[in-house]
C-alpha positions as CSV (number, residue, x, y, z in Angstrom):
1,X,5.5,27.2,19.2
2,X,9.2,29.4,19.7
3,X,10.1,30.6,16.3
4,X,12.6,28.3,15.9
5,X,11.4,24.8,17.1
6,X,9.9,22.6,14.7
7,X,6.8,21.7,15.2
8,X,5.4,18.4,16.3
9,X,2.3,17.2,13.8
10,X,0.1,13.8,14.2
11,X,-1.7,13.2,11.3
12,X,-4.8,10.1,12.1
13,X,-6.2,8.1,9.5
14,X,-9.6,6.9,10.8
15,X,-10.4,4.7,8.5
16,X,-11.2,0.8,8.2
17,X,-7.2,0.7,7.7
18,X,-5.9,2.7,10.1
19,X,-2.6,4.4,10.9
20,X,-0.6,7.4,12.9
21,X,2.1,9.0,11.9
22,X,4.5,11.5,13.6
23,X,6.0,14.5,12.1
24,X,8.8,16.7,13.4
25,X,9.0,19.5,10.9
26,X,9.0,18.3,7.5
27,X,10.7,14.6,8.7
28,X,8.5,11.5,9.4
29,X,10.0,10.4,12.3
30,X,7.5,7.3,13.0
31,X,4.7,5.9,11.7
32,X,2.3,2.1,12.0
33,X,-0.8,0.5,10.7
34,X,-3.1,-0.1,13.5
35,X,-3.4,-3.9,12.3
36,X,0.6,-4.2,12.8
37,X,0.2,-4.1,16.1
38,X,-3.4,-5.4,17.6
39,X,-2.8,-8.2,14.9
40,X,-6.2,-7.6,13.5
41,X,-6.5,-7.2,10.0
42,X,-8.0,-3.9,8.7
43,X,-8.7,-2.3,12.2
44,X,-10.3,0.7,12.1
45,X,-9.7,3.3,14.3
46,X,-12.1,6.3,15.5
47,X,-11.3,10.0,16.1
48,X,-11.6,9.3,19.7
49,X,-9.6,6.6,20.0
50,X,-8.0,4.5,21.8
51,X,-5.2,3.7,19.3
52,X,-2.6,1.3,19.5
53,X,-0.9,3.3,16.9
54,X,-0.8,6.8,18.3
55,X,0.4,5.8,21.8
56,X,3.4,3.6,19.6
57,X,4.0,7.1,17.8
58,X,4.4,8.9,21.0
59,X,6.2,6.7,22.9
60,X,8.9,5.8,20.1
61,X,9.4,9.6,20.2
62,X,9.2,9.6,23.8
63,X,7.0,12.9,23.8
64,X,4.1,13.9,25.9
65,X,0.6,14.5,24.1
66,X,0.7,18.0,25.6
67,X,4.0,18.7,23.4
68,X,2.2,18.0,20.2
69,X,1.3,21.2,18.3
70,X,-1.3,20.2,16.3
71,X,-3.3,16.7,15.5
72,X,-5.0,16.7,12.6
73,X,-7.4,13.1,11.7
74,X,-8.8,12.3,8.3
75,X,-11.3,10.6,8.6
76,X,-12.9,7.5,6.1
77,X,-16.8,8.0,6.7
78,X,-18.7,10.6,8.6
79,X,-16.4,13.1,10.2
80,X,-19.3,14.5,12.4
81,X,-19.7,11.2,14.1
82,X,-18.6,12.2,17.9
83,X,-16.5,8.4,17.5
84,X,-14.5,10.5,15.4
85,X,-14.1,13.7,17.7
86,X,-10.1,13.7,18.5
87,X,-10.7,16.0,21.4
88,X,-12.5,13.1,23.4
89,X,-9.7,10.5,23.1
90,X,-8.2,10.4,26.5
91,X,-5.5,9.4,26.0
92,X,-4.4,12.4,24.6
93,X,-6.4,14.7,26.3
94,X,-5.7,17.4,23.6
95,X,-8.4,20.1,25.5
96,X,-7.0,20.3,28.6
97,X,-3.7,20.4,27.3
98,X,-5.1,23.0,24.8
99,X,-3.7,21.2,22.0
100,X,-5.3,22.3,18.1
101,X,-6.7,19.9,15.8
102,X,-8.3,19.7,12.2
103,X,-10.4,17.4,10.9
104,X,-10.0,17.2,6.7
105,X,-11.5,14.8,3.9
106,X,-10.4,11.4,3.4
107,X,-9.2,12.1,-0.7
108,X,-7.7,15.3,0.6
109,X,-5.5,13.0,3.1
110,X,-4.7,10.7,-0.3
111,X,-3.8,14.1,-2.1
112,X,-1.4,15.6,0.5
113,X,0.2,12.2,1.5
114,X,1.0,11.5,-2.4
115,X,2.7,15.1,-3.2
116,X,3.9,15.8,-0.1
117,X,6.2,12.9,0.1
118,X,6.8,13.3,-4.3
119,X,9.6,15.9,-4.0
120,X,7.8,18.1,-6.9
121,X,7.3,21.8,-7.0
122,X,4.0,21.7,-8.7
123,X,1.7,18.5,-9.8
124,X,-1.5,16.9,-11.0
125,X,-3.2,14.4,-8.2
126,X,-5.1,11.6,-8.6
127,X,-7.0,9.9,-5.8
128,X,-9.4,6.3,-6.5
129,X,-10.4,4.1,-3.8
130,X,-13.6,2.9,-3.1
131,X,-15.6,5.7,-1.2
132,X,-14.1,8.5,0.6
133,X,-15.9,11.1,2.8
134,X,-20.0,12.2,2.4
135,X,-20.1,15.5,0.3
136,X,-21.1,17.6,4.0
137,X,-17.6,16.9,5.2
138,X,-15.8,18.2,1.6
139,X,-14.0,21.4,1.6
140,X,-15.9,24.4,0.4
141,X,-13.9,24.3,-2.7
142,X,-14.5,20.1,-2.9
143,X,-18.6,20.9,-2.6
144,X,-18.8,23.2,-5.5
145,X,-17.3,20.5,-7.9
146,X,-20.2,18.0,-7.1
147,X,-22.4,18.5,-10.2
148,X,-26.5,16.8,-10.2
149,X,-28.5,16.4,-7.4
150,X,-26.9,13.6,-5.5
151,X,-28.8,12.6,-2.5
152,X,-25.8,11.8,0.5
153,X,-23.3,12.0,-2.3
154,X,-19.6,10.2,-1.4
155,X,-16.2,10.7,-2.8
156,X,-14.5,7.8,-5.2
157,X,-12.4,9.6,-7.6
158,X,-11.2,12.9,-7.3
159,X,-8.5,15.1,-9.2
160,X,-7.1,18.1,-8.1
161,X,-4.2,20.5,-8.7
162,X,-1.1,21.3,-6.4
163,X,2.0,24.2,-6.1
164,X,3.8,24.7,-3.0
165,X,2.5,24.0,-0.3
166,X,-1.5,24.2,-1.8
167,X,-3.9,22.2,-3.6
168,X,-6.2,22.9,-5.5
169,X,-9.8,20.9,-6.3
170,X,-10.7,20.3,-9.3
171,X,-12.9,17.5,-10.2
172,X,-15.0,15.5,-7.9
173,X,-16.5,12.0,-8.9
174,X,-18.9,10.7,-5.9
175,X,-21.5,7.7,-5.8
176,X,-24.9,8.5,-4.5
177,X,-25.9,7.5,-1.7
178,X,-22.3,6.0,-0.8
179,X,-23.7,3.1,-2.4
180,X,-19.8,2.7,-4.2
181,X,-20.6,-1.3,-3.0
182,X,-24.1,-3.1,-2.9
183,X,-24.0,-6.3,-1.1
184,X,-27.2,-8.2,-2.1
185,X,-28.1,-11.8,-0.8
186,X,-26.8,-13.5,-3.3
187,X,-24.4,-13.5,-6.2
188,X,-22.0,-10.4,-7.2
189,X,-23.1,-6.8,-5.8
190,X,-23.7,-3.8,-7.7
191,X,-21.1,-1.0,-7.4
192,X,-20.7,3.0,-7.8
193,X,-17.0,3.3,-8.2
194,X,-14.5,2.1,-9.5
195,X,-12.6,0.5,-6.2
196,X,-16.4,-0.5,-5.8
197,X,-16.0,-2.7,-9.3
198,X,-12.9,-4.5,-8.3
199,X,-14.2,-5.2,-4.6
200,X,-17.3,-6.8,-6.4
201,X,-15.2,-9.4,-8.5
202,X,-13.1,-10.0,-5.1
203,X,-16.3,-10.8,-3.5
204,X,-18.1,-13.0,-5.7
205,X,-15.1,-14.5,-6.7
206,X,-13.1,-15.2,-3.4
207,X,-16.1,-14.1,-0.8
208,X,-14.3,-10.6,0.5
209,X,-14.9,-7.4,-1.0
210,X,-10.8,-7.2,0.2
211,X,-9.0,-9.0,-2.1
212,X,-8.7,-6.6,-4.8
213,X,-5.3,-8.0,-5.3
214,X,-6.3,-11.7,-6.0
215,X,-8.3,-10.0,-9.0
216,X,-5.1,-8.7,-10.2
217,X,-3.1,-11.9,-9.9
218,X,-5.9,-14.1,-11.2
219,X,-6.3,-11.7,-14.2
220,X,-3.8,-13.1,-16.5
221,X,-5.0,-16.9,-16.6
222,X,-8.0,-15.1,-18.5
223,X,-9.3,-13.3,-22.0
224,X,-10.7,-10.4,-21.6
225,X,-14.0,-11.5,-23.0
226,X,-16.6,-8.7,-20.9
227,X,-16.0,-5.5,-22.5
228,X,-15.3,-2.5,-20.4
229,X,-19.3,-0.8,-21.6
230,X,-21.0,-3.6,-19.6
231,X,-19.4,-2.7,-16.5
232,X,-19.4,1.6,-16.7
233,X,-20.3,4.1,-19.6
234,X,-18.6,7.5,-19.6
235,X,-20.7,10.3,-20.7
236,X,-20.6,14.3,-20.5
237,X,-16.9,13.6,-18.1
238,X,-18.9,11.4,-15.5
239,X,-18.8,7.5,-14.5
240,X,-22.1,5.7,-15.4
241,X,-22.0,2.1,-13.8
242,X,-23.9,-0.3,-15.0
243,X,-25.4,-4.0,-13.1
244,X,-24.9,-6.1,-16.6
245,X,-22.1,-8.0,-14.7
246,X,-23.3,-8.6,-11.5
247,X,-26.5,-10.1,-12.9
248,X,-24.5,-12.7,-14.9
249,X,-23.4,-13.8,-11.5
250,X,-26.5,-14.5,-9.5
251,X,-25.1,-17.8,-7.5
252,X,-22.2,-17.0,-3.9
253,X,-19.9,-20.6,-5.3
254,X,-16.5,-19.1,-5.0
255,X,-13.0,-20.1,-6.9
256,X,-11.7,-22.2,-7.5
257,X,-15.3,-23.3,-9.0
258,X,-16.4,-21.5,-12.1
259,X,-12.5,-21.3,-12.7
260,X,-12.2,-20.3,-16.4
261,X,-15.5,-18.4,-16.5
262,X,-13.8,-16.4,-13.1
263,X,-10.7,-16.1,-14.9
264,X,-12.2,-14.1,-17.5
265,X,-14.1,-12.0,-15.5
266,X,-10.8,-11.2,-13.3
267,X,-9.1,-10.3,-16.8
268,X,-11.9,-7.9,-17.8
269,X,-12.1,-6.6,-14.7
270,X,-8.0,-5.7,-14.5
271,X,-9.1,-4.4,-18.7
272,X,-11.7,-2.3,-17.9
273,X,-9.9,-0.8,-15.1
274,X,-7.2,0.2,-17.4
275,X,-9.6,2.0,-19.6
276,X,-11.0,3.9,-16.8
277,X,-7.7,4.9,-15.4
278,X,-6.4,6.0,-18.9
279,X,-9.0,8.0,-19.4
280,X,-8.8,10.1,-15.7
281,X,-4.7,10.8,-16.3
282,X,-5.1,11.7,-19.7
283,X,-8.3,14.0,-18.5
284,X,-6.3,15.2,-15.9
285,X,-3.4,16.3,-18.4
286,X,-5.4,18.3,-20.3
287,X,-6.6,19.9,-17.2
288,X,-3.2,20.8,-15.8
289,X,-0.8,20.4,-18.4
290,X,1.3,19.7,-15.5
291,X,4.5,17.5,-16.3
292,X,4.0,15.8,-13.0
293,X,1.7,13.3,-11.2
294,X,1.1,12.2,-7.8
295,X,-1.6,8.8,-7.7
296,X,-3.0,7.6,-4.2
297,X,-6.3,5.6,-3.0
298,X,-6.4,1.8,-2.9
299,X,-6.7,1.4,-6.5
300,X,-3.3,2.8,-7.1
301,X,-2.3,-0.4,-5.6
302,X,-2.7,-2.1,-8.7
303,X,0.5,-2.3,-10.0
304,X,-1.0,-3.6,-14.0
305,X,-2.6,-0.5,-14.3
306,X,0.4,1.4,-12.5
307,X,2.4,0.2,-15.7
308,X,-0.1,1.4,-18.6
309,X,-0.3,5.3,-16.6
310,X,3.8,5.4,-16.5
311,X,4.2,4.5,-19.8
312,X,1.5,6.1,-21.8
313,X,-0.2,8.9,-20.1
314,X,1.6,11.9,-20.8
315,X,3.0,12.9,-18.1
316,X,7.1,13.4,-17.5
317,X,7.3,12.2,-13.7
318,X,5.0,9.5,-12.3
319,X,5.1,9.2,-8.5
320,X,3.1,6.6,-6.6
321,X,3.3,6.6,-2.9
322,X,3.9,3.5,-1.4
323,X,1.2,3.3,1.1
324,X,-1.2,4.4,-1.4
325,X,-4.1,2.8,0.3
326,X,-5.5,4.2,3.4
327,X,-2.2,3.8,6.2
328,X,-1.1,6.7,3.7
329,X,-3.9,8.6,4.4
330,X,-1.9,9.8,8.3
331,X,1.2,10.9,6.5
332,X,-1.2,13.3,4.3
333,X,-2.8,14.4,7.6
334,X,0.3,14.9,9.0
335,X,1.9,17.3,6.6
336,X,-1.8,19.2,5.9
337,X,-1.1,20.1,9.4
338,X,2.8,20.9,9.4
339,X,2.2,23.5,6.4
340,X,-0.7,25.1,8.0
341,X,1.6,26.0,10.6
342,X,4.8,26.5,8.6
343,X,3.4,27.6,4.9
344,X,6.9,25.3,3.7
345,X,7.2,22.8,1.4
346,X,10.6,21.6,1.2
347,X,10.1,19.1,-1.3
348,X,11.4,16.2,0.4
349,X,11.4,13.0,-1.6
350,X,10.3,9.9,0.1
351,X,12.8,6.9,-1.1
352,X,12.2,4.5,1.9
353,X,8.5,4.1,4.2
354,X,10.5,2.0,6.7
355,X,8.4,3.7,9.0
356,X,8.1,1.6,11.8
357,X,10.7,1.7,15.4
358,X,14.1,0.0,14.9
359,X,14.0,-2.7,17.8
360,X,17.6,-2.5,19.8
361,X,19.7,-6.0,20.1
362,X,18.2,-5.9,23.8
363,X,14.2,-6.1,22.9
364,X,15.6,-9.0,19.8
365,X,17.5,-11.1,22.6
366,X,14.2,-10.8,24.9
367,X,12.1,-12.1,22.9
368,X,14.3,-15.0,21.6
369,X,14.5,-15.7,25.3
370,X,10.9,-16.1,26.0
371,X,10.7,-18.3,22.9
372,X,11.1,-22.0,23.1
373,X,11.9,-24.4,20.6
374,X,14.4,-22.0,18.9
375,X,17.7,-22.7,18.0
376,X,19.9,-19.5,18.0
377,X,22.9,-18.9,15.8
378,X,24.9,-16.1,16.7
379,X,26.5,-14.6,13.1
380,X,29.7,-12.4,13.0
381,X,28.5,-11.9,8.9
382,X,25.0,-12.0,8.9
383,X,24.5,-11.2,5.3
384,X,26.9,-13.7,4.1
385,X,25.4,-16.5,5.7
386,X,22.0,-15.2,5.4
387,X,23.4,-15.5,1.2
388,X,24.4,-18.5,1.6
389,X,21.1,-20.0,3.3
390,X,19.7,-18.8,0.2
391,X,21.5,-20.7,-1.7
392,X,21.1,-23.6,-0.3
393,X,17.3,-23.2,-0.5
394,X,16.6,-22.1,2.2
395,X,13.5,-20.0,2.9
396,X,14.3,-17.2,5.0
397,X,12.6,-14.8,7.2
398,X,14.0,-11.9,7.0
399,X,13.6,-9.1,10.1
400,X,15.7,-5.3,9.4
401,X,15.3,-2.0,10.9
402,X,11.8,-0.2,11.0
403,X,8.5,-2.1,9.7
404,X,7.3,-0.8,6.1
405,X,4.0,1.4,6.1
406,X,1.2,-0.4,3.4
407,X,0.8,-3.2,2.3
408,X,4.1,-4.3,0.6
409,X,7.0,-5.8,2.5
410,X,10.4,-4.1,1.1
411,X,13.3,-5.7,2.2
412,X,12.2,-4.8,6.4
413,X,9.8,-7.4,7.1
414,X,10.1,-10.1,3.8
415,X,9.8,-13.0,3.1
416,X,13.1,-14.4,1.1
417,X,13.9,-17.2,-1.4
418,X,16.0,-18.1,-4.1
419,X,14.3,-17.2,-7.3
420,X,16.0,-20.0,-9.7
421,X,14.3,-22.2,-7.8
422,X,11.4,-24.2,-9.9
423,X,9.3,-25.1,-6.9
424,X,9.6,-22.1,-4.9
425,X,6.0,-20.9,-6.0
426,X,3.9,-24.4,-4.7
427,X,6.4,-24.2,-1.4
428,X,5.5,-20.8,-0.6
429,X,2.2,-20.8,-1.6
430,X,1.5,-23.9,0.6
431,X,3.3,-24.7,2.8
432,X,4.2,-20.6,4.3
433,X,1.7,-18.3,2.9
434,X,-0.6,-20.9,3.0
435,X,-2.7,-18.6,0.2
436,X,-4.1,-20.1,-4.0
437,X,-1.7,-21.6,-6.0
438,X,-1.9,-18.6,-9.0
439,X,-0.7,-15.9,-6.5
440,X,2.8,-14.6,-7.8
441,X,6.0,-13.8,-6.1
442,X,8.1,-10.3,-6.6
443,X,11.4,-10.2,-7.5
444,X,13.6,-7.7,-5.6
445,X,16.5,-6.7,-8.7
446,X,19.6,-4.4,-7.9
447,X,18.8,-1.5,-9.5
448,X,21.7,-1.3,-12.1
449,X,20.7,-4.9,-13.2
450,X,17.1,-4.4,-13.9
451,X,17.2,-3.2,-17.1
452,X,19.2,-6.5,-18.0
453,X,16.1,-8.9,-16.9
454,X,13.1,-6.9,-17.5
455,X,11.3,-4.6,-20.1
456,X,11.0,-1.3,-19.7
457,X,10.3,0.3,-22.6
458,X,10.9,3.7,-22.7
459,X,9.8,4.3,-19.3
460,X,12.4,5.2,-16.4
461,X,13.5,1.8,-14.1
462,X,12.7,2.5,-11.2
463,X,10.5,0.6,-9.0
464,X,11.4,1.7,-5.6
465,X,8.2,0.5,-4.1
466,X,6.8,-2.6,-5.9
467,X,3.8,-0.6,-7.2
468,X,4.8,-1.7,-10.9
469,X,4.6,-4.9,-13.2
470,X,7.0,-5.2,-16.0
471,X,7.9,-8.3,-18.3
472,X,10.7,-10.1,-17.8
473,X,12.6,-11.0,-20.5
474,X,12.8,-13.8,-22.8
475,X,16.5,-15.0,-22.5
476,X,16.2,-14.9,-19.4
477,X,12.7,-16.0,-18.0
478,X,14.0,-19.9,-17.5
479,X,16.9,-18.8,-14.9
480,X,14.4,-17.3,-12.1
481,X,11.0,-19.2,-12.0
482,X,9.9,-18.6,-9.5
483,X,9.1,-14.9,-10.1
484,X,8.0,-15.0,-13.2
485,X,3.7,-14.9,-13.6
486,X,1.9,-17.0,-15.9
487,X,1.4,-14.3,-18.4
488,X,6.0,-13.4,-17.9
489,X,5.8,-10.2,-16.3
490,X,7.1,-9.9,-12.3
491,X,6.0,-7.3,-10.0
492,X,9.1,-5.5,-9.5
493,X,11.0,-3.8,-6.8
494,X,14.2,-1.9,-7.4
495,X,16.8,-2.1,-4.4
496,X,19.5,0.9,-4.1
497,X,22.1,0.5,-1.4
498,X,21.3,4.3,-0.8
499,X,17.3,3.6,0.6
500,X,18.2,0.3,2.3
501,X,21.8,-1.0,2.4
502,X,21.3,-3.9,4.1
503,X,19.0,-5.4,1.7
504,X,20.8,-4.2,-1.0
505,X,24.3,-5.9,0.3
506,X,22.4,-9.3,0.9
507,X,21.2,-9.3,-2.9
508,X,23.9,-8.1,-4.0
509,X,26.1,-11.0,-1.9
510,X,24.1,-13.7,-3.3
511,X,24.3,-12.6,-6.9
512,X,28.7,-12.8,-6.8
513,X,27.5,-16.2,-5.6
514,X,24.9,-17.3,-8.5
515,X,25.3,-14.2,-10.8
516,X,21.9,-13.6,-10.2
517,X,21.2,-10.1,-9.0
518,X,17.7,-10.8,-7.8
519,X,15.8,-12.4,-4.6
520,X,12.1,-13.6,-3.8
521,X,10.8,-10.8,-1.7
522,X,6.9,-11.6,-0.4
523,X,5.6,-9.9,2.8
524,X,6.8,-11.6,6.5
525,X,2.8,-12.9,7.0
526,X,0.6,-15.7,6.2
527,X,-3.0,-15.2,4.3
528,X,-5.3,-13.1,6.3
529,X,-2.9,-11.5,8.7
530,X,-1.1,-8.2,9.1
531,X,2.4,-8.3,8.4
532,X,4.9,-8.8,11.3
533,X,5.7,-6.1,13.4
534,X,7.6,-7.2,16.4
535,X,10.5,-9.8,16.8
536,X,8.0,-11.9,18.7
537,X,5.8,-12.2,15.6
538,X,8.5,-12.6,13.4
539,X,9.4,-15.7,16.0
540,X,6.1,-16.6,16.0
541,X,5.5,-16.8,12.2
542,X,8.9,-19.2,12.1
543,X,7.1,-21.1,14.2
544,X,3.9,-22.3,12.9
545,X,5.0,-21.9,9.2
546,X,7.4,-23.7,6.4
547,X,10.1,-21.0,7.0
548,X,13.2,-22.5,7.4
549,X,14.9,-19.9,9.5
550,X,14.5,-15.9,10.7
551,X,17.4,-13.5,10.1
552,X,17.7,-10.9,12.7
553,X,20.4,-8.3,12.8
554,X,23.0,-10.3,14.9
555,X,21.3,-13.9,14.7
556,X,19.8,-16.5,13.0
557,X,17.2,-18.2,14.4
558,X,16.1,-21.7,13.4
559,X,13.1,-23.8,15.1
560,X,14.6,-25.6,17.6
């Protein structure tokens, strides 16, 4: 690498939700889920591929595996399983072209995605998900934290101190064993983390350990009548979990059966969680003293407990990365690479993840041509009749610029509706997302409105990504529905014409016509697949769905 070139960096997450992404210097110039584009929720990819993912990466950036400079894969498991030996992929063939790699820990790739995309100088990071990496694949630093004499001890929560472009360990929490999720026979399992606890109440309640965010949505229809003691102690600074809960559920009848007594447990559940959480951020203070924080791992996904750590933990800057779950996990690998090789951090912000390839009029016009049973309506002003299909009630699939990395659709691959509308929750629920009737809808607000329809407290008003829940308020609950939860709160995302001006000038073209600054935004998908990722899914979603139409840059397509 000439001194002046900057360098090329892939950064792998191998990991049951896996992802590549694509550095040139310090600019992420592409990255994708695996499940985007094999369609397969969840897929995992190994060190040693191949990768749907990686060979999109490269061939969006039109460069050559032998012109990388380094590859670096984080891996979710065992590291020293040879399925996870980069070097042996051949598609990339990284020996022969004498390409270097690095293999680092799964909560490490968390840490580094979260404050390398913050902005910040210095910060405190916190990293929760269910399990990580086996201690024998920790850093040196990482293996000296782990206190007792865990037998095959595994990462689940793990804080650690940052500056520049370094950071530093400093407490590890692992389950033994790995056991962070026991599934038994019958009835709820037993966990060893706190990801662990929510993937328990998904299981037993909707029969996959996945569907941590049902848990969250379900959680306000209940009281939260099993204290946070029967499901973990804390003692002498370390998780104790406890199987009082899962033996109270010895029986595999899922909801909607058992509804009130599941309700509760969803609700204590979401409470304890918040107890735990409160405690590591305000333990992690003290630690640091730090007035900044940077939260990843796929609990940082819940957006209830996302509300409680901005507004009361003590710390001056909260910054949540958007693909906080593992498809993060590449970006962190990436950029551990890119400041091995440059030693710079130059504190760039991320205030977009519209990661994903723009596709050109060209590939859009191909695929509507292979597609039969469309109607196609050409539009000179897209986003005004886009607004006004909206207004008519109209539900509207909405397909602009690169996909989103994670699991929230943010104004690239959504979902749109009219929020006034009093029925739009049963429609969408049934009849498109085809997913239980207590699931809510987010409301994308112009920024400079929000603080006119929801509460923020004290806290700042940003909500960028939709990783926050705030209430909306009183006067003016009864003029959007359909975003507005059971218990008056709506997971929130901010929109400024600066991070995505197209979506911006479509809410903000429908509010001169309603005076409602505010749309429906859920993700472009039905239950139990990957969001779209190509104009042929999108086509394909309009298709066998209730949508009533699919905005494309130049068209409008309707089923024919």
């Amino acid at each position: 690498m000439s001194g002046d070139k900057q360098p090329w960096v892939l950064g792998i997450s191998a990991s049951h939700n896996g992802s590549a992404c694509l550095l040139r210097g310090d600019e992420i110039v592409v990255a994708i889920q695996e499940e985007r584009l094999s369609r397969l929720k969840r897929h995992r990819i190994f060190g040693a591929g191949p990768s749907l993912a990686i060979d999109y990466c490269l061939n969006y950036a039109r460069l050559n595996p032998c012109e990388l400079d380094l590859v670096v894969l984080s891996v979710q498991g065992e590291a020293r399983n040879e399925l996870h030996d980069v070097r042996r992929d051949p598609a990339l063939n990284l020996v022969t072209h004498g390409i270097p790699t690095l293999t680092i820990p799964h909560h490490l790739g968390h840490a580094f995605s979260a404050f390398a995309t913050s902005g910040f100088k210095e910060a405190a990071i916190l990293v929760v998900d269910g399990t990580g990496s086996p201690v024998q694949d920790f850093t040196s630093q990482e293996q000296q934290l782990v206190n007792g004499n865990f037998v095959d001890a595994w990462e689940t929560i793990s804080l650690y101190s940052a500056s520049g472009t370094s950071i530093l360990p400093l407490e590890k929490h692992v389950a033994e064993r790995g056991e962070w999720l026991d599934m038994r026979h019958a009835g709820m399992p037993t966990f060893g983390s706190l990801g662990g606890m929510f993937s328990a109440a998904a299981q037993q309640m909707f029969g996959n350990p996945m569907d941590a965010g049902k848990v969250m949505g379900l959680a306000p229809y209940g009281e939260p009548n099993i204290p946070a003691s029967d499901f973990f102690d804390i003692s002498n600074g370390q998780f104790h979990f406890k199987n009082n809960v899962p033996q109270t559920f010895p029986h595999d009848e899922r909801w909607p059966h058992h509804a009130r007594e599941y309700d509760n447990l969803a609700c204590s559940v979401q409470a304890a969680l918040d107890v735990a959480l409160m405690y590591l951020v305000e333990h992690l203070h003290d630690l640091t003293r730090s007035h900044n924080l940077c939260y990843a791992g796929g609990v940082a996904l819940n957006s209830v407990t996302n509300e409680r750590i901005i507004r009361k933990c003590g710390f001056r800057n909260v910054y949540i990365i958007p693909p906080a779950e593992d498809s993060g996990v590449a970006i962190g690998a990436a950029y551990y690479g890119l400041w091995q090789l440059t030693g710079c951090n130059s504190q760039r912000r991320l205030n977009d993840d519209a990661f994903g390839k723009t596709y050109t009029p060209r590939e859009v016009s191909s695929a509507l041509d292979r597609r039969p049973n469309i109607k196609v309506v050409s539009s000179s002003n897209v986003i005004a009749d886009a607004a006004d299909l909206l207004c008519d009630g109209k539900i509207v699939g909405w397909f602009d610029g690169g996909s989103e990395l994670g699991p929230r659709a943010l104004g690239h691959r959504s979902i749109l509706c009219d929020p006034r509308r009093i029925d739009a929750k049963e429609i969408l629920n049934t009849r498109v997302k085809r997913r239980e009737s207590f699931r809510p809808f987010a409301p994308a607000v112009l920024l400079a409105e929000a603080t006119n329809w929801f509460e923020f407290g004290n806290s700042p008003y940003e909500s960028p990504f939709m990783l926050r829940v705030c209430e909306v308020k009183d006067e003016q609950r009864n003029k959007v529905p359909a975003i507005v939860h059971v218990d008056g709160t709506g997971r929130l995302q901010t929109v400024d014409r600066n991070a995505n001006p197209r979506f911006y000038d479509l809410i903000h073209r429908f509010c001169e016509k309603t005076g409602v600054p505010m749309l429906l935004n859920t993700s472009f998908n039905i239950m139990g697949e990957p969001i779209i990722e190509t104009p042929s899914d999108a086509l394909q979603c309009l298709l066998n769905t209730g949508l009533d139409c699919c905005v494309f840059e130049e068209a409008i397509v309707f089923e024919g």
